[in-house]
N, C-alpha and C positions, 0 to 999 in steps of 0.2 A: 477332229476337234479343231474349230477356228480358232485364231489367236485372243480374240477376244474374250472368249470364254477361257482360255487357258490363263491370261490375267487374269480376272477376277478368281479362279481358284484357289491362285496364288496369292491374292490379295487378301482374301478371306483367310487362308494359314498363316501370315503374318500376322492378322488382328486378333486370332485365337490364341496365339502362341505369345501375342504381349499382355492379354489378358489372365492366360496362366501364370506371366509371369507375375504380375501385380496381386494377385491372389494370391503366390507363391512367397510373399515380402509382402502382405500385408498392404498393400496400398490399395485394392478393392475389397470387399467382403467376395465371400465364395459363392451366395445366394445367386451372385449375378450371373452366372450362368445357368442358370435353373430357374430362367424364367419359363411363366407357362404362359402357352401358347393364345391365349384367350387376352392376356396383358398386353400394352401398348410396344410394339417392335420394338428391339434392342436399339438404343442410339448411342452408339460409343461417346462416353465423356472427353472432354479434352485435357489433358497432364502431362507432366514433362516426367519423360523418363531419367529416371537416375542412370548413370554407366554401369555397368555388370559389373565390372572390377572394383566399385566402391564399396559394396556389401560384405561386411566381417566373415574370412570364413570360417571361424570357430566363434560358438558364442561365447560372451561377457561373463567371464568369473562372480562369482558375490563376493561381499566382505570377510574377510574371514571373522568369526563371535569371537571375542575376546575371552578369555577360559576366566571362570568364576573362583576367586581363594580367598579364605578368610585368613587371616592372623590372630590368634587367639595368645594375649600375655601369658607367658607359663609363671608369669609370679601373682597370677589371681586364685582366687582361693583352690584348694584342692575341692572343696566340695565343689564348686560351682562348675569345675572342670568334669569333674565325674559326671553331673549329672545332666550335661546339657547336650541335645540333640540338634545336629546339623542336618541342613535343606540335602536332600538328595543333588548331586551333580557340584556339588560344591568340594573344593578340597584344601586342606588345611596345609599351609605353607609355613616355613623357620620363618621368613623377612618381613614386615611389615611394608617395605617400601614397595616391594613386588603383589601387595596384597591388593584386591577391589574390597575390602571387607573388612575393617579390624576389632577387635574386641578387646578393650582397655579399660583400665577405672580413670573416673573422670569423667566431665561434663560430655555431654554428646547427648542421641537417642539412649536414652538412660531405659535399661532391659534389666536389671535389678538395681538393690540394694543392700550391701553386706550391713550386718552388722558386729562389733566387735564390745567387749567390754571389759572396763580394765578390772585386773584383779589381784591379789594377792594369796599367799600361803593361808588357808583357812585360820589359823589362831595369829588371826590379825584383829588390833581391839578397834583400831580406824573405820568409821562405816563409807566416808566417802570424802570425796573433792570436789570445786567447781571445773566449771570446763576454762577457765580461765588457768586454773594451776595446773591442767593437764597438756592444754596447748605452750604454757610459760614452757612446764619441763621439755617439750617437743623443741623448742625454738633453744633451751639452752639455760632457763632460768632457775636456778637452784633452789630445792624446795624440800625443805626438814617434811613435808609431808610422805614424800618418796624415800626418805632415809637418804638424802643427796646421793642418790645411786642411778645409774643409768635403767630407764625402762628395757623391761625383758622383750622380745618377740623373735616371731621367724620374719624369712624373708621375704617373703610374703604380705607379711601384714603390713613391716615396713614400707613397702612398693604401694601399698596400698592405701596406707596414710600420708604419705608424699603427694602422692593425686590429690589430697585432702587440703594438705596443709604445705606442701612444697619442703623440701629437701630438711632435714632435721638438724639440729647439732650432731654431730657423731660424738662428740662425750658423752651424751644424755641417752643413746639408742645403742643396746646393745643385742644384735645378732643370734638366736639361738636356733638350734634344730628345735622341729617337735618334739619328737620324744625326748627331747634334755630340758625342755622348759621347766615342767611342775617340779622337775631333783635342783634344775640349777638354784630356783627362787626358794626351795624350800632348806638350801642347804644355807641360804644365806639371807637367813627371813625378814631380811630390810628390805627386798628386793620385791618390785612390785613389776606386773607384766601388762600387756594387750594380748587378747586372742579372741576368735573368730566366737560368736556366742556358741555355733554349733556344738565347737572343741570343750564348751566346759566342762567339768569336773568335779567330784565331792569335795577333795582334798584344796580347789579353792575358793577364796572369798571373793565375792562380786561384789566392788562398791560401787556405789553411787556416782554419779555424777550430776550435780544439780537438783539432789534430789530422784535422780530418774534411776532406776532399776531395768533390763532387760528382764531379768524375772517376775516383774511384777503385770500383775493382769490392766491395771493402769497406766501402764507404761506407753506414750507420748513419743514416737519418731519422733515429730517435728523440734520437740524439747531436749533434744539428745543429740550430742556431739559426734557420737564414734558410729556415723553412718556414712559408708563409701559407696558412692552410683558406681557400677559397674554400665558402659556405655557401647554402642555400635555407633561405628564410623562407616560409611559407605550406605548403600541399600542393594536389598535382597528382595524379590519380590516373595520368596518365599523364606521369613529369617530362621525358621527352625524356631527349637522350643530352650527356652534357658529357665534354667531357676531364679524366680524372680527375688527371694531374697535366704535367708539362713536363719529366722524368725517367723513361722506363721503360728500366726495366735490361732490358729484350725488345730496345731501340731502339740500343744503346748495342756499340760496337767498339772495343777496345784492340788497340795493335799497337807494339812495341818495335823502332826500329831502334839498329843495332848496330854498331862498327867495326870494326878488324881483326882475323881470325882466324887465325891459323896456328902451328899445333901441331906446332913444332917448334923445334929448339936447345936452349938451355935450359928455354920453355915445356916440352915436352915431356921432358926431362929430371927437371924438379921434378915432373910428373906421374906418373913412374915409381916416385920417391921417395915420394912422400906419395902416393897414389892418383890416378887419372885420371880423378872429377869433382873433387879438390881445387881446379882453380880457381877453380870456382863458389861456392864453401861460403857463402863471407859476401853475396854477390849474385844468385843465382840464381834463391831467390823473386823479384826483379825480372822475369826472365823467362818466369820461369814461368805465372805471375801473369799474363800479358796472353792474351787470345785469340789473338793472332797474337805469333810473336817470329820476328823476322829476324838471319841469321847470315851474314855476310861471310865464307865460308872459302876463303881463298886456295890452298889448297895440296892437292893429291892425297891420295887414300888411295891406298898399294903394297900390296902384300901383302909381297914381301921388302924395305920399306924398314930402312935397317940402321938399329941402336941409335943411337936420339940422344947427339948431342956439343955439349954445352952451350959450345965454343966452334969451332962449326963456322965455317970465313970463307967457303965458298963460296955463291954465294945461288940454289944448285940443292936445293929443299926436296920433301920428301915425309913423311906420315903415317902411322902404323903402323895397321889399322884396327881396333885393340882403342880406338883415341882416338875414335871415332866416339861412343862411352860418353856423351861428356862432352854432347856434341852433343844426344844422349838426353834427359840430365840436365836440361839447362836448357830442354825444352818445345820445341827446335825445329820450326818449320813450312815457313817459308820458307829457302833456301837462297842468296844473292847468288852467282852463279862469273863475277865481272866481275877475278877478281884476277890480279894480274903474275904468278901461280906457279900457275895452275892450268893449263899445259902444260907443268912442268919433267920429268914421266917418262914424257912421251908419250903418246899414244894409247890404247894400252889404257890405263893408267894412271886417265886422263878418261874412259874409256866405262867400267871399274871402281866407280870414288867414285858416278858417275851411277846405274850399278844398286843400289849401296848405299842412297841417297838413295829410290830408287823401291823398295826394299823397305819402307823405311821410311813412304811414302806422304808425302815431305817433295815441295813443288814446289820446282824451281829455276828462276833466269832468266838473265840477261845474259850466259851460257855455255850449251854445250850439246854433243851429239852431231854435229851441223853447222851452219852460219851460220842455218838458219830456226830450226830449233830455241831456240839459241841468242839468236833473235830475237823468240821465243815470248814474250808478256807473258804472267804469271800472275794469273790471274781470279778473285776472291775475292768469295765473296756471303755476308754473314754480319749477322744482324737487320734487313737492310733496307737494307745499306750493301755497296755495290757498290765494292773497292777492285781497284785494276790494277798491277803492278809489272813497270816496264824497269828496263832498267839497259845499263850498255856499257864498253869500257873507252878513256878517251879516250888514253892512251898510244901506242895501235895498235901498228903494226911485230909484232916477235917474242911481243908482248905477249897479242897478240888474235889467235888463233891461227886463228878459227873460219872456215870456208869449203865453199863445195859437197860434203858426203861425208866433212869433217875436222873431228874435234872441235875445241874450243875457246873460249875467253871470244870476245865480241863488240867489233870496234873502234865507236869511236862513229859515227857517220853522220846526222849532226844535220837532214838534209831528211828523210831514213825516220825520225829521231825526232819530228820536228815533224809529221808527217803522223801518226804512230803513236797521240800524244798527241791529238791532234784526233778521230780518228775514233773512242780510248776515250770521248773526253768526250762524244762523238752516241752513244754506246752506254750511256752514262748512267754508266761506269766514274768513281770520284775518281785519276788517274791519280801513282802514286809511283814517280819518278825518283832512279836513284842512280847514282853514278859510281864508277871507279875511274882518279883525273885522277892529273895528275901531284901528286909529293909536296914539300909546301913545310915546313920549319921552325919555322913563324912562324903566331902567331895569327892575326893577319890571314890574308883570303882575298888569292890575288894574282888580279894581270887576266884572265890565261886563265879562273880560276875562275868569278870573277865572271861573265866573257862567258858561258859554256857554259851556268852554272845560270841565270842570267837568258832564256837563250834557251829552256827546257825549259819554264821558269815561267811565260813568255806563250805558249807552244803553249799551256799549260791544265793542268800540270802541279801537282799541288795541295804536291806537296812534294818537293823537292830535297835530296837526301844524298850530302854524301861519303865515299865508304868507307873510303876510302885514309889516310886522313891516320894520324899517329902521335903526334898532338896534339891537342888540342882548337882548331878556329880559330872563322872568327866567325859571325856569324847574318846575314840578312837578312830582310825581310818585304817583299812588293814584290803590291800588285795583293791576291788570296786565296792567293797561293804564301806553304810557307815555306820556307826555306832555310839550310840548316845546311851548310856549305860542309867540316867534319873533323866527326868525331866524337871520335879518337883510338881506342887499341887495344883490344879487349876480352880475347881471350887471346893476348897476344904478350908476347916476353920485354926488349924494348926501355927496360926498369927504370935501368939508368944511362947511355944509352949518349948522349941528351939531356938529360939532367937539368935541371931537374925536368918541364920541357916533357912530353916522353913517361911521367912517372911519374900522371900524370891522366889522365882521359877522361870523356864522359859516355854515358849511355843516353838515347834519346829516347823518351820513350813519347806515342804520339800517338793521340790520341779521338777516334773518328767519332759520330755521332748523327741520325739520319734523313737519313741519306745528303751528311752536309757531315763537310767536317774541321774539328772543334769546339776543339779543343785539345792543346798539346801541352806535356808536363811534362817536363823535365831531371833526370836523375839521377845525378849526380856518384860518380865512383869514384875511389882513388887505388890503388896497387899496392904492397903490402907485399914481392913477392917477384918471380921472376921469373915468374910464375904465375898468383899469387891474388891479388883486390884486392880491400876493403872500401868501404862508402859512406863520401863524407867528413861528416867534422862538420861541424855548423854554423859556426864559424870556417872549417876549407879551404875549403867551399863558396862562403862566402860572397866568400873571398878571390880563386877559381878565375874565379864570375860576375861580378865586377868585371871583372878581367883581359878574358875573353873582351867583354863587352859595348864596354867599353871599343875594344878592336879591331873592333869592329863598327859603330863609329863614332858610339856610343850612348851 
């Protein structure tokens, strides 16, 4: 081998070997040696090589991701804490300061809205406040409306109205557990509270503020004070799922019960005169108004029942069924036939009004076609709130006519009611008891009373009503039962005949909310005629709720 040719060998391994190198780091593509043969010769480019020793010899770390943690207030609501779902990869830290993430009330990306409502011990005669004397008492401003007592609450809600409205008087706020609240306020029944709407209860009164109700199906956020943003600070690409607030009106079941019905004598008389929904005129949105409304109707529809006689004395009653109208009128859904007159025209008579009623698609209970029937509770499933209604009539005898094959109201039978109400409440049912007992004069409940609805209310009965009464009597609250022992009339014509006893009565309207009986509101009527009654005023009312509380031993 000439020397000539042994240089160029060598010269060729050297330009191979910086070629792998730059291929090796990136500074040629690889392709370039894989030219084919049929393409323009290789011409080595010109480039400056870099020194071997400047090239890293381990590669370049990443950043390290910063680790994802939320803070979550533990003085926000306990609901709100239960129920909300955090992003996978996310973890929840004591500190806020060490947080990418915080979850606080207060302005921010606002992910709910609690709401709260102020309330008091049920036989409170107060219906409400503006939000001007609820914010005064917050700041410190003394207010005979409060009973100049400091507001009740946990600590919680405190924390949660300070985001609201910034740091309180500490005279005016006082500190309770949950479970001491409803004993602390009701041991000392000046004392008025805040609590979360979820937390309500029978045993209190929800007032007003501005006019605005959280109970009510009209009820106005925007109009209403005691609303706290629950807020995120930070971002999450993925924020998890929160409860957006402790109010959805999806959640949410109104249900009117009602006292006695029966359209005739005079009732029926002034209905001829002035039209037959006239009784309703000035209360009827009351009824209307609820998802459910319950009607006590005592008495048959005939088809030939003769002209009412506005002073008929015998107490063999029936309906004409052009009055069914009225029934129409005011939203009915539910039917009550637990009353002493619904076998005064016999048989067909009650199998008649019954077909009426199921044209209608109204359900009925405590009566019926025959004793099972008649035995039948009615099954309501409505936003999530499973409600059940008996009913019976405790009178028995000639009264409760219902039997194998024979229409009629149901006598009471208080082991088949006690089993009845049990096995609603294992079927998840809120079970509503109503009576048609004997009738007392008097605000008070008397013993019999008491015995019967006490017995319904420890089966598991969530609410006790009497239908019968022709007065208003008194209340109880015993265990989660509540107990309204009269209601008084709703269209009956018994206008002077107790005065003024029978010239009152109230409506009950009762809220359900994820499947509990949440609250129940009172609405006072008095009767202008033999017919029509009006809501009373703030004076009657307040006159009426004494009375009754009073008799209730409250």
């Amino acid at each position: 081998m000439n020397l000539h040719k042994t240089w160029k060998i060598i010269a060729g391994g050297v330009v191979l070997t910086l070629l792998l190198i730059c291929v090796y780091y990136g500074v040629l593509p690889a392709s370039i040696l894989f030219t084919r043969a049929t393409e323009t010769p290789f011409k080595p480019p010109s480039f400056t090589i870099t020194p071997f020793q400047s090239f890293p010899s381990t590669p370049t770390a990443l950043p390290t991701a910063v680790p994802r943690t939320i803070w979550i207030d533990p003085d926000l609501p306990g609901t709100f804490r239960a129920n909300l779902t955090l992003p996978q990869g996310i973890g929840q830290i004591d500190s806020p300061q060490d947080a990418t993430v915080i979850i606080q009330a207060g302005d921010g990306e606002v992910i709910s809205r609690w709401i709260y409502a102020l309330v008091a011990p049920f036989p409170t005669v107060k219906e409400g406040v503006s939000t001007q004397d609820i914010i005064g008492a917050w700041r410190g401003i003394s207010n005979p409306d409060f009973g100049n007592r400091p507001l009740l609450m946990t600590q919680s809600t405190r924390s949660m109205l300070t985001a609201l409205w910034g740091e309180p008087d500490p005279e005016m706020i006082s500190v309770v557990s949950r479970v001491q609240l409803l004993d602390r306020a009701w041991d000392d029944s000046l004392s008025w509270a805040v609590v979360p709407f979820d937390r309500l209860e029978p045993a209190w009164k929800v007032l007003t503020i501005d006019g605005q109700s959280p109970l009510r199906k009209d009820f106005v956020p925007a109009d209403y004070p005691l609303i706290v943003p629950i807020s995120q600070l930070g971002n999450l690409a993925d924020p998890g799922e929160y409860p957006s607030t402790n109010r959805d009106p999806d959640k949410l079941t109104t249900l009117v019960l009602t006292g006695v019905t029966a359209l005739v004598r005079a009732t029926a008389y002034t209905m001829e005169q002035q039209g037959i929904t006239y009784p309703a005129q000035d209360i009827g949105h009351w009824l209307r108004d609820a998802d459910f409304t319950h009607i006590s109707n005592e008495v048959p529809f005939v088809q030939d029942c003769p002209y009412p006689d506005p002073n008929q004395k015998t107490l063999v009653f029936c309906s004409d069924p052009r009055y069914i109208e009225l029934m129409e009128a005011v939203g009915t859904d539910v039917v009550e036939l637990t009353g002493d007159h619904f076998g005064d025209w016999g048989p067909e008579a009650m199998l008649y009004t019954l077909e009426l009623y199921q044209e209608r698609g109204w359900l009925y209970y405590g009566g019926g076609a025959d004793l099972e029937d008649a035995r039948t509770p009615v099954k309501i499933e409505h936003n999530g709130n499973r409600l059940a209604f008996i009913g019976c009539n405790a009178k028995g005898g000639g009264y409760a006519g219902a039997a194998p094959g024979y229409p009629g109201a149901a006598a009471c039978d208080f082991d088949y009611l006690t089993r009845q109400i049990q096995d609603l409440r294992t079927e998840g049912y809120l079970p509503i008891a109503t009576f048609q007992h004997f009738e007392y004069y008097t605000y008070q409940a008397q013993p019999d009373q008491i015995r019967d609805a006490r017995r319904l209310a420890e089966a598991g009965a969530v609410i006790v009503s009497g239908s019968q009464a022709h007065q208003p009597q008194a209340f109880q609250l015993t265990g989660e039962a509540f107990i309204h022992h009269g209601l008084g009339n709703l269209f009956f014509d018994q206008l002077v005949e107790y005065p003024p006893h029978t010239a009152v009565a109230f409506i009950d309207r009762h809220v359900f909310y994820q499947g509990k009986h949440l609250s129940t509101e009172l609405l006072p009527i008095k009767f202008i005629d033999f017919a029509r009654s009006r809501p009373m005023t703030p004076v009657e009312r307040e006159d009426l709720l004494r009375t009754v509380f009073q008799a209730s031993g409250w």
